[in-house]
N, C-alpha and C positions, 0 to 999 in steps of 0.2 A: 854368841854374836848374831844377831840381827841388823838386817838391812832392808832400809825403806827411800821409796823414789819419793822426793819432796819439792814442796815451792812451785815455783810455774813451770816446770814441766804437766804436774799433774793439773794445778790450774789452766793451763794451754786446751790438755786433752779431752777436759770437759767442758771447753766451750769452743772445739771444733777447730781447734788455731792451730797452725804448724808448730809442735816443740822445737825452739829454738836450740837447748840445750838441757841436759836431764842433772841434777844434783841427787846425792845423794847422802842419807845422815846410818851412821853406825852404830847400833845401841849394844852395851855390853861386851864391847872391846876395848882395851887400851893400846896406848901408840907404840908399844915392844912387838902385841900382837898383828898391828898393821904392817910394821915395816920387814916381820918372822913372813907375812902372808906378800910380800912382793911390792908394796904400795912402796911410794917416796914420799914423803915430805912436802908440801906446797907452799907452806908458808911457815916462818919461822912465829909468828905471834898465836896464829890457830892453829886449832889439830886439825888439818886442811890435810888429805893426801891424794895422789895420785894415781889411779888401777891401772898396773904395769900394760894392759892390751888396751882399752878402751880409750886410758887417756883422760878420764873423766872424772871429775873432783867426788872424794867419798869423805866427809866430815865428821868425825866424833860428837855423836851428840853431848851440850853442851847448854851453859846456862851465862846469862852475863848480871854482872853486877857493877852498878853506877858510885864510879869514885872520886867523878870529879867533872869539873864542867866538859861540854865539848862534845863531837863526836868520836873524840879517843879516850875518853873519861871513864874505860873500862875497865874491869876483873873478868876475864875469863876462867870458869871452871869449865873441864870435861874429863869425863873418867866412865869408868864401866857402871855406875852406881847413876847414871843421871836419866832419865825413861826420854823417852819421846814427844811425852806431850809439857816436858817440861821444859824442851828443845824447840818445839814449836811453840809457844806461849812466849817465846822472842822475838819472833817475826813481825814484821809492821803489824800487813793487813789479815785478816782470816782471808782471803781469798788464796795468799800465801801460805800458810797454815796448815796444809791439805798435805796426806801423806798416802801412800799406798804402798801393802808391805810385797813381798817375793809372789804370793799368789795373784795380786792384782788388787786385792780388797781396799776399797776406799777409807781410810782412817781421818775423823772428822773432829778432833773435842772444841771446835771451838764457831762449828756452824758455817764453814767456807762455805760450802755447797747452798745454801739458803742464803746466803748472801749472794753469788756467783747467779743464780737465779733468778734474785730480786733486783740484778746490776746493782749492787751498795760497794763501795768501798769504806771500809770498816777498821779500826784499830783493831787489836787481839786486845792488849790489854791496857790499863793507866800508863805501863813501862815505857807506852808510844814515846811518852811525852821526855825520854831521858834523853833520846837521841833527835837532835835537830836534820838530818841528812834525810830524815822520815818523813817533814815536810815536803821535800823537795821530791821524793821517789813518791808518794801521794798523787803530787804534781803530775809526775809523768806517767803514771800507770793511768789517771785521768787522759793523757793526751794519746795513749795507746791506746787501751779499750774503750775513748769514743766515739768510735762507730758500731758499739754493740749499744749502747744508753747508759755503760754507767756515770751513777753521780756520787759525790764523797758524801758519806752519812753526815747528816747535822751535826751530832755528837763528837765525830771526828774532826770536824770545821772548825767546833767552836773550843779543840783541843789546840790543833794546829794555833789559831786564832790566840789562843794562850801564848802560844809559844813565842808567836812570834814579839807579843807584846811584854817577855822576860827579860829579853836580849839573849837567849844563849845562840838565834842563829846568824851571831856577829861572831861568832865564834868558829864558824866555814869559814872556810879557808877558798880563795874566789878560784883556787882551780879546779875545786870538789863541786863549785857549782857551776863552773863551765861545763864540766863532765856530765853531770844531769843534764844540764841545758842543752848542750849537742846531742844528746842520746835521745830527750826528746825534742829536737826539732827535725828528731830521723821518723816521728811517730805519726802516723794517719791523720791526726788531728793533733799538730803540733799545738795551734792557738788554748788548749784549752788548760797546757803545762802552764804558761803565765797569768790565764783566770782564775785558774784556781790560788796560785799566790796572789793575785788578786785580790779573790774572796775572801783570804784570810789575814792581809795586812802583812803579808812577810813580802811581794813582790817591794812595798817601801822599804821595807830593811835591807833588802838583798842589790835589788837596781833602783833604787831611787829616781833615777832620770827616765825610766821607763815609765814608772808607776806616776810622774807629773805628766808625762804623752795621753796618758789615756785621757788625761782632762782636755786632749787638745781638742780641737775640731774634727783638723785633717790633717796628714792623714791618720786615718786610726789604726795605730797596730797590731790590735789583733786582725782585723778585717784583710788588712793586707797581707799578716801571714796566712788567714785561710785561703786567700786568693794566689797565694804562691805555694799554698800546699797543691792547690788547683792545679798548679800547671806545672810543677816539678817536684823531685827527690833534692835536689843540689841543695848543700847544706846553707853556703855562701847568700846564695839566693832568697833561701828562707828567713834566713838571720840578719839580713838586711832588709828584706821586707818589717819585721816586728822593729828593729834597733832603728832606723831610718829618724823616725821624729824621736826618741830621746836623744841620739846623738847629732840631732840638726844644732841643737844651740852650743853644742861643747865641740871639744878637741876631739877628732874621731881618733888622733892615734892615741892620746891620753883613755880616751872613753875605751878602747879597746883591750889599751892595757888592763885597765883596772875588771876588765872581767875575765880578761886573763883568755881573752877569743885564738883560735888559731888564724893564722898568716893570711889564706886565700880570703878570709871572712871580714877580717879587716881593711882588704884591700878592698873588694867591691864594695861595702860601704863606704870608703873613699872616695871609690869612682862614683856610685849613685850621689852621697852628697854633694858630688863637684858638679855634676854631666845632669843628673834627674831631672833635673827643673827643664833642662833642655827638650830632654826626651821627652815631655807633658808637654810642650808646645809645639813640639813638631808635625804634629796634625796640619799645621798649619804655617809654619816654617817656608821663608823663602831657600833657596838653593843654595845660598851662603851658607846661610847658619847651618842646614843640613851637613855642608863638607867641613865647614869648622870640631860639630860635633861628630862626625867620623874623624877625624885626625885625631882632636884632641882624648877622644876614647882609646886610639890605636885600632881601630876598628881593620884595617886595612893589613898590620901585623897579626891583631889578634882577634880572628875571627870569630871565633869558640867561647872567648872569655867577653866580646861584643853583644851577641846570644845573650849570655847570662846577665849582665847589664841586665838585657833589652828586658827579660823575663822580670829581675825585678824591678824596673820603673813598669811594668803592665800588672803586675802585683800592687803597686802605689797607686798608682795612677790608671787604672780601669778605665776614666772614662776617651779619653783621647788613647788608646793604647793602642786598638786595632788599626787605624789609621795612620798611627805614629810609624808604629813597626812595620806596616806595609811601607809606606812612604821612605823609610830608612833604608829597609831594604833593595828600595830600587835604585835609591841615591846611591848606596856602596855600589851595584853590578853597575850601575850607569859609569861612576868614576873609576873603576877599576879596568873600564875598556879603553880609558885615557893613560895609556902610560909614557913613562918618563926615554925609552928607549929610543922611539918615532921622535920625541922631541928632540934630543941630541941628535938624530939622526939629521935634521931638517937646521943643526946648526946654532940651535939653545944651548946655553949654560947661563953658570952663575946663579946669579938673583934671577938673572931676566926666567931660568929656565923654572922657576920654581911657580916664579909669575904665571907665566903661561901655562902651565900645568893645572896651575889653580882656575885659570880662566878656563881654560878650555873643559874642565871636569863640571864647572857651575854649571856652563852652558850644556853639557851631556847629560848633566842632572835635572836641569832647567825643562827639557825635554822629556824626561822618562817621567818628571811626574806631570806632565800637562801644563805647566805655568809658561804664562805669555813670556818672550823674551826681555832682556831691560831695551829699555830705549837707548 
């Protein structure tokens, strides 16, 4: 039995990046002998198991074979008889590919290190092409390591670019590519997970309403998620900066479903498509529309989730955004020093008391940003 540390942990550690987490593949063991040596079971389809202290997944190395469309269109073989490099010749990319055994020593057959090097992201073999899930993880290892320079090799482009024009990646299933999709818009350079489906004609197969946005004007979405990668982590945020102009002409809760998005993410895309336009004009905004747009946001209840808004319509909308958000922000402290308590106290209710409330907040608003009072 031999054991080697595989995949990106080793890719991580030679290009200076924190290991996220370490895998590891077991040659010349079978699964009577893993579970005799303490391991459990991880998965009932692969030989996936568990090391009783660590906690950390140890794999029988293995080989897969293509049986049918899809990304579950597989045969799994693994047994004592299967080597290492015939374990790694499954992996996407070489950069993945990279093993190092018990001594530390770098094991290489398929040129990670020259590629990891030259920043290429690279197929290992033609096998790229059986699993469509490979476009999309391409995708995201693009929107992860670019801020080192890598770019996807031609030859892997114009693989993907295959694929996409087969049909097999109508055969994801939309919560396998939400799962990508969130994972990379957790990545440094989220924008460049969707140019790269872009680049290769699967972004139309996958989000069709994205892929007509990019022919729009304004706003453009990748632009806006680099500008919201600028200014925050929050998923919500990010995901509505890119989705914002595909889903301006459609149903946002239909557009949501169909990608299968989580809750918080479809709700502020709701609120930006309802409130945005608002938020772009408020540079310039009289004191009404100001307290309208705090109400009708909740801004008053939900100050936290207000922020996030604000973050992305200034992700959208850049250029009135400094102004916007300052000005919002003083509307809110301006109207918050008007409350409803003093007014009952003095005798209000009803309609009349809500009246007055709203009057009196315009006019405290009316003030905090400098505008003349009404006649």
């Amino acid at each position: 039995m031999k054991i080697y540390l595989v995949g990106g942990a080793v890719r991580d550690r030679l290009l200076g990046l924190t290991v996220r987490e370490r895998d590891w593949v077991v040659v010349g063991a079978t699964e009577h002998e893993m579970l005799a040596a303490g391991f459990r079971r991880a998965d009932a389809d692969f030989p996936v198991f568990i090391h009783p202290d660590s906690g950390e997944e140890y794999a029988l190395a293995r080989i897969e074979r293509k049986t049918g469309p899809g990304y579950k269109g597989f045969a799994v073989e693994a047994g004592p008889d299967i080597t290492l490099e015939q374990d790694l010749a499954r992996r996407d990319l070489t950069i993945n590919a990279l093993a190092q055994d018990e001594s530390g020593r770098l094991i290489d057959f398929f040129h990670g290190r020259e590629d990891l090097e030259a920043r290429v992201l690279r197929h290992v073999t033609p096998a790229f092409e059986e699993d469509p899930v490979r476009v999309l993880r391409v995708a995201r290892f693009a929107a992860r390591l670019g801020p080192l320079g890598f770019e996807v090799a031609p030859e892997t482009l114009a693989l993907m670019r295959r694929m996409a024009g087969s049909g097999d990646l109508k055969a994801l299933r939309p919560e396998r590519v939400w799962r990508e999709m969130r994972r990379a818009l957790a990545e440094p350079h989220p924008w460049r997970f969707f140019q790269v489906l872009h680049d290769c004609a699967a972004l139309a197969v996958l989000i069709p309403p994205l892929e007509a946005a990019l022919e729009k004007a304004a706003p453009d979405p990748l632009a806006a998620l680099r500008n919201a990668a600028g200014l925050t982590h929050d998923l919500a945020v990010r995901f509505t900066a890119v989705m914002y102009a595909a889903a301006e002409d459609a149903n946002a809760d239909g557009f949501c479903a169909g990608l299968r998005a989580q809750r918080d993410c479809c709700d502020m895309l709701e609120l930006v498509l309802r409130w945005g336009p608002a938020f772009a004009g408020a540079d310039r905004a009289g004191a009404a529309a100001l307290l309208e747009l705090l109400q009708q946001t909740r801004a008053f209840q939900q100050r936290e989730r207000f922020r996030r808004f604000m973050l992305a319509c200034a992700a959208l909308w850049p250029g009135p955004a400094e102004v916007a958000t300052k000005r919002l922000g003083q509307a809110l402290e301006a109207a918050e020093s008007i409350g409803a308590k003093a007014l009952l106290a003095e005798g209000f209710g009803g309609p009349a008391l809500g009246e007055e409330l709203a009057r009196r907040r315009i006019r405290a608003i009316r003030r905090s940003i400098g505008a003349a009072p009404a006649p």
